[in-house]
C-alpha angles and dihedrals in degrees: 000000000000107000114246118261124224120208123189120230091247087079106120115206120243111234113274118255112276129283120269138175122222121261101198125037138162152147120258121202109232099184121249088076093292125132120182137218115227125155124183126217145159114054109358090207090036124112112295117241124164120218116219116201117218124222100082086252103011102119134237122288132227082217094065099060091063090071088084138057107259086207089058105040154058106214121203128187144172148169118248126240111295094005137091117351088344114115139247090042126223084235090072100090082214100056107129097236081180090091092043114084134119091279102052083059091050086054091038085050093057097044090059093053093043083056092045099052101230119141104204129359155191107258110200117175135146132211112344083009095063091056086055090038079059104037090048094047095044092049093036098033091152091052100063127076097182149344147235119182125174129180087009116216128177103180099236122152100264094051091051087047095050095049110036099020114056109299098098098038091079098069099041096041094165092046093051098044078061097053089036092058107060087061107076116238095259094070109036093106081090122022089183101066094040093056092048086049090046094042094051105034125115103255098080090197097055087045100049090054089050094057085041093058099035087055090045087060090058093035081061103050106029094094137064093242128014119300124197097183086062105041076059102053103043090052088058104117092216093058087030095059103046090035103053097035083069104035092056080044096063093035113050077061109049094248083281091277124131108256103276093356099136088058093045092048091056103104088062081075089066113139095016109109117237145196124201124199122190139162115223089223106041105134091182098067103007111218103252096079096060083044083064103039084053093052097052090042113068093187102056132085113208111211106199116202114221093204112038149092128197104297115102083224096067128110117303100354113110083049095073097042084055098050093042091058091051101050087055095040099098094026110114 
């Protein structure tokens, strides 16, 4: 097992890669009635690495691209069923989510890199990215040639718990007395299951304030120090409904993993080589769970920042992933 790595706040990102724009892009068809948005940039004949968007259902990024060489890499990305420039879109009311579950991505992975013609690939992906990063490697092992993993979650009930039911509320007050209050008293023994009631409810109104209000609660929290940019953001309709509607979605079943599963499957990553970056005060995804993940996993180094959150803006952070990227860019 690679030893953990400790890095001070002081760390001052390098600048991101330059920009770039794809120069291939398409829709696939997935099956369900669900096509799917990817683009490819960087080097055509590069290495390949697929980029996995968090959320879930927020969408890929053109930023996140710019964590790798484009002289080195082939850089695929896509969004991910019912977000971004997928259709149907998780904004429809009347959207099926029954064919949208953890699963349905690992297949939909596959089938990409089945069209684009890649045999094995990086797979880089944060937050809700990483849990697809590990359910699609665990399940694809062959298929990955490495990983890169930030602000690690496994959707297990303790992390949900933490995070939507009371853990992290301890630490923003103010911020959780606002996502506490849209729920009425009656049904605040599970704030999950009361969001998903209020999100997807009949009255659209009542639903909109209440993923408003769910996303505002991450937008809070997800730095290291207060952002208003993201608070912002977060708060747009247009990014809360879709956002939350999925995200309740995926979480209200556990993401349809096992309870601990990614954790227990570890030991199918053996011999891919991994790194983990983690902020030690992200109150998003805590630590721990990325500790664990590392100790079941021989091939990973965990990097922890000192002085970061959950953003991949914090401190520090696009720095390791950086410097993750690099170390593997030559590697066949």
């Amino acid at each position: 097992m690679s030893e953990v790595s400790e890095t001070g706040s002081q760390a001052k990102p390098e600048p991101l890669y330059p920009a770039i724009a794809p120069h291939a892009q398409g829709m696939l068809d997935v099956g369900d009635g669900n096509h799917v948005y990817w683009e490819v940039s960087g080097d055509p004949e590069g290495k390949p690495v697929v980029v996995l968007h968090g959320g879930p259902g927020s969408g890929s990024n053109p930023l996140t691209r710019r964590h790798f060489d484009p002289t080195v890499y082939r850089i695929v990305q896509f969004d991910q069923r019912g977000s971004g420039r997928s259709t149907p879109h998780v904004s429809d009311p009347d959207v099926d989510l029954s064919v949208n579950t953890t699963w349905h991505l690992v297949a939909d992975m596959e089938k990409l890199r089945e069209h684009l013609g890649i045999d094995s690939w990086q797979v880089f992906g944060g937050s809700w990215g990483a849990t697809l990063a590990l359910a699609y490697a665990e399940t694809h092992p062959s298929r990955v040639s490495e990983l890169v993993l930030r602000g690690v979650f496994t959707a297990r009930a303790r992390e949900l718990d933490w995070l939507y039911n009371g853990g992290a509320g301890h630490l923003f007050p103010e911020q959780w007395q606002r996502y506490v209050d849209v729920v009425p008293p009656s049904s605040r023994d599970n704030l999950l299951a009361a969001y998903q009631e209020l999100v997807n409810g009949p009255d659209r109104a009542a639903a909109e304030r209440a993923a408003v209000a769910w996303s505002a609660w991450e937008g809070a929290i997800v730095s290291i120090t207060p952002q208003p940019s993201f608070l912002a953001g977060y708060s747009t309709p247009s990014f809360a409904v879709p956002f939350a509607r999925i995200a309740l979605h995926y979480f209200t079943h556990g993401a349809w993993l096992a309870e601990g599963q990614l954790l227990r499957d570890a030991h199918r990553l053996a011999g891919i080589p991994g790194h983990i970056v983690q902020g030690r005060y992200d109150v998003v995804c805590p630590p721990s769970t990325a500790y664990e993940l590392h100790r079941a996993w021989p091939d990973s180094t965990l990097t922890i920042l000192e002085g970061a959150g959950h953003a991949v803006t914090d401190p520090g952070v696009l720095l390791a992933l950086r410097n993750a990227t690099d170390a593997f860019a030559t590697r066949r």
